[in-house]
C-alpha positions in Angstrom: 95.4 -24.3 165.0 92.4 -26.2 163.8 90.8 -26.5 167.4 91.5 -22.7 167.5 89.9 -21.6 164.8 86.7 -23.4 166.0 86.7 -22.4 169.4 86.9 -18.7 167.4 83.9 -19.6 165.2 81.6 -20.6 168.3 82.5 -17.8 170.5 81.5 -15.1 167.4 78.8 -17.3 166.6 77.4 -17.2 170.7 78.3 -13.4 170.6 76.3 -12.8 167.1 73.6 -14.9 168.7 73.3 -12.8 172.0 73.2 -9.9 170.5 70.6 -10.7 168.0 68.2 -12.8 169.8 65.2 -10.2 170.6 64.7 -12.7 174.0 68.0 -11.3 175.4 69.1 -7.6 176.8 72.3 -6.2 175.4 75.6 -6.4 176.3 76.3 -2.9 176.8 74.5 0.5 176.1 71.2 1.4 177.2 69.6 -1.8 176.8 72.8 -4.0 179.1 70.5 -5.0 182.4 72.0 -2.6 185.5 74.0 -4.6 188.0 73.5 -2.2 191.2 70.9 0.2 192.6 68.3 -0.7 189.6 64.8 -1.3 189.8 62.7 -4.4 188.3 59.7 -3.5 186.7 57.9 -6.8 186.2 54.6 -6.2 183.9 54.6 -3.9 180.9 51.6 -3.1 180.3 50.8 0.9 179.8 51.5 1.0 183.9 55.0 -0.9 183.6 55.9 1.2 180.5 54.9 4.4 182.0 56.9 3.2 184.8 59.9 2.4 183.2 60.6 5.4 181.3 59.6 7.9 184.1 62.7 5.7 186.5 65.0 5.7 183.1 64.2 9.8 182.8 65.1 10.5 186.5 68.2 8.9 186.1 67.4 5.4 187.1 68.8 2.2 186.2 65.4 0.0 184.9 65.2 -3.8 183.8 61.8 -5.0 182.6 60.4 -7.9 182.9 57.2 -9.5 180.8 55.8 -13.2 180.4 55.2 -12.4 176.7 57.4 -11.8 174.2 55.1 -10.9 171.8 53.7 -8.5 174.5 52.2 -4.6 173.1 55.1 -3.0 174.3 57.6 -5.3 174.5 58.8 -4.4 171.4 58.3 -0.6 172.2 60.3 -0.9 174.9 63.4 -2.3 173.2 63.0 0.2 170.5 63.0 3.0 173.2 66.4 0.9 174.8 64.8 -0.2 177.6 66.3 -3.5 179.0 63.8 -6.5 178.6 64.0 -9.8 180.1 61.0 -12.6 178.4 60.4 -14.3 181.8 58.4 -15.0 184.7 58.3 -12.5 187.7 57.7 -14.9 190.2 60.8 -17.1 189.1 63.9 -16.9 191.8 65.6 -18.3 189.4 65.1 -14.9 187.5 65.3 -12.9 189.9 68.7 -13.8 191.0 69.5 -13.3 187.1 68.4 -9.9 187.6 70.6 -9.1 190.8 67.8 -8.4 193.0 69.7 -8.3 195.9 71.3 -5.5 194.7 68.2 -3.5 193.6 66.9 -0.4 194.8 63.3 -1.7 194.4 61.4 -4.1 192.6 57.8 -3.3 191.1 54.9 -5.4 190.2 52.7 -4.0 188.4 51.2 -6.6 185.8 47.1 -6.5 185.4 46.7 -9.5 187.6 46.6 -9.0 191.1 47.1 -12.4 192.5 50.2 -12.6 190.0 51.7 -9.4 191.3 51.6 -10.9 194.9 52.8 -13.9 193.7 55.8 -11.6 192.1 56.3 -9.6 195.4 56.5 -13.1 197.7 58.6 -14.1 195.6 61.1 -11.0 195.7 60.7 -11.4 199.5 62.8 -14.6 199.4 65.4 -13.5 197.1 65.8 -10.3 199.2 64.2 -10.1 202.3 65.4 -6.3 202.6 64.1 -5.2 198.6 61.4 -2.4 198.4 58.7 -3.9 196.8 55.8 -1.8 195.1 52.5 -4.0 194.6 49.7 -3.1 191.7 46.4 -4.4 193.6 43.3 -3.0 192.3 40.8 -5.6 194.5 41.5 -3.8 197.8 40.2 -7.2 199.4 43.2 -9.0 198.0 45.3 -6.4 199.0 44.1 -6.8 202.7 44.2 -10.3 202.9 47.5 -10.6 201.7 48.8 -8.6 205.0 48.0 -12.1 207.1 51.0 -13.3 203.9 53.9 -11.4 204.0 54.6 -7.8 205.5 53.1 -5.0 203.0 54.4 -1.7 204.4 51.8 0.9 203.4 49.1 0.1 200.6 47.6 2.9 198.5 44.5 2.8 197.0 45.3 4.8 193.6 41.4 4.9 192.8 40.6 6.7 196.2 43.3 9.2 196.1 42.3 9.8 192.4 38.9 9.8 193.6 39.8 12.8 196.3 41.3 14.9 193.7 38.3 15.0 191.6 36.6 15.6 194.3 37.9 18.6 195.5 38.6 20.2 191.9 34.6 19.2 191.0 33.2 21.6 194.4 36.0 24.6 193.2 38.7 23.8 195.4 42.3 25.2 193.8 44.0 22.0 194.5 47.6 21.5 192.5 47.3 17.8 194.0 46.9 14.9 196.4 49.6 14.5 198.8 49.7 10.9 201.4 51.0 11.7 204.9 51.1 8.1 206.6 47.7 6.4 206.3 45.7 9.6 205.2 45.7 11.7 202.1 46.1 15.2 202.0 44.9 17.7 199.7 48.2 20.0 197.9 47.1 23.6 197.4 47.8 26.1 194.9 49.4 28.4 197.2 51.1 25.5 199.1 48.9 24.7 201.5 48.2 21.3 203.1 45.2 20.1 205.1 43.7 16.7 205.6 40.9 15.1 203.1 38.0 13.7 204.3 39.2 10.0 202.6 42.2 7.7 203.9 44.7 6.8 200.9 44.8 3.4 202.9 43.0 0.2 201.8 40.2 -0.9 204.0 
């Protein structure tokens, strides 16, 4: 009776503790980490945010992942229910936690490039076969890391931003920038496409 009663307290005390400690998820609800066809959003800075609720909006399961726990929108996150895990991207170990292998994608998007590659080689050996999206704003590192690992298309976000403005400063009626392949295309008012003069490719 006695060794009952204690293994009682400890499991209520481990089970108060879980879901109180703000370095842990939840155990169910909005905030339980997704087992199967999630994504991993590893960074939350306005990108990952911005990230995280446009996937949880269209339906998505979402995990985040941040080094810092005392992190600007870590605590925004969890009071929006978003799932947050205090932990390194590039940890296997982690990863594994997370049930990569059973992702739909992961994304790194944290405001250090070298860190996000460091995130996405990572993923690579977890899950050879996860869809990794990689924030690179130094195109150069972006190219240099092809000789790494296999990067299946790279998008340079500041050129197709940049093609955009472009066409909308000279009077163009352009709804929006559209990438075909390597190249961007410019997305019409009246639903027309044609090519832009700039690639959406890095280098």
């Amino acid at each position: 009776m006695l060794a009952a009663l204690v293994f009682e307290a400890s499991f209520t005390a481990g089970l108060v503790n879980r879901l109180i400690d703000r370095r842990l998820t939840g155990l169910l609800g909005r905030r339980a980490v997704p087992r199967r066809d999630h994504v991993v959003v590893v960074g939350l800075g306005q990108v990952g945010l911005r990230l995280a609720m446009l996937l949880r909006r269209c339906g998505i399961g979402v995990v985040a992942v941040d080094n810092r726990e005392e992190g600007e929108n870590v605590g925004f996150a969890r009071e929006l229910g978003l799932p947050v895990v205090i932990g390194r991207g590039a940890d296997p170990s982690l990863l594994r936690q997370l049930s990569l292998g059973r992702s739909t994608a992961l994304a790194a998007v944290t405001d250090d490039d070298l860190e996000n590659i460091s995130i996405a080689m990572a993923a690579r050996r977890v899950a050879p076969d996860v869809r990794v999206v990689l924030r690179a704003g130094d195109g150069r590192v972006a190219n240099e890391t092809r000789s790494l690992f296999r990067i299946g298309v790279v998008r340079d976000v500041h050129r197709i931003a940049a093609v955009l403005i472009a066409a909308r400063a000279s009077g163009q009626d352009v709804r929006g920038v559209v990438c075909v392949g390597d190249d961007a295309h410019l997305l019409h008012d009246d639903g027309r496409i044609e090519p832009a003069a700039v690639a959406a490719t890095v280098g």
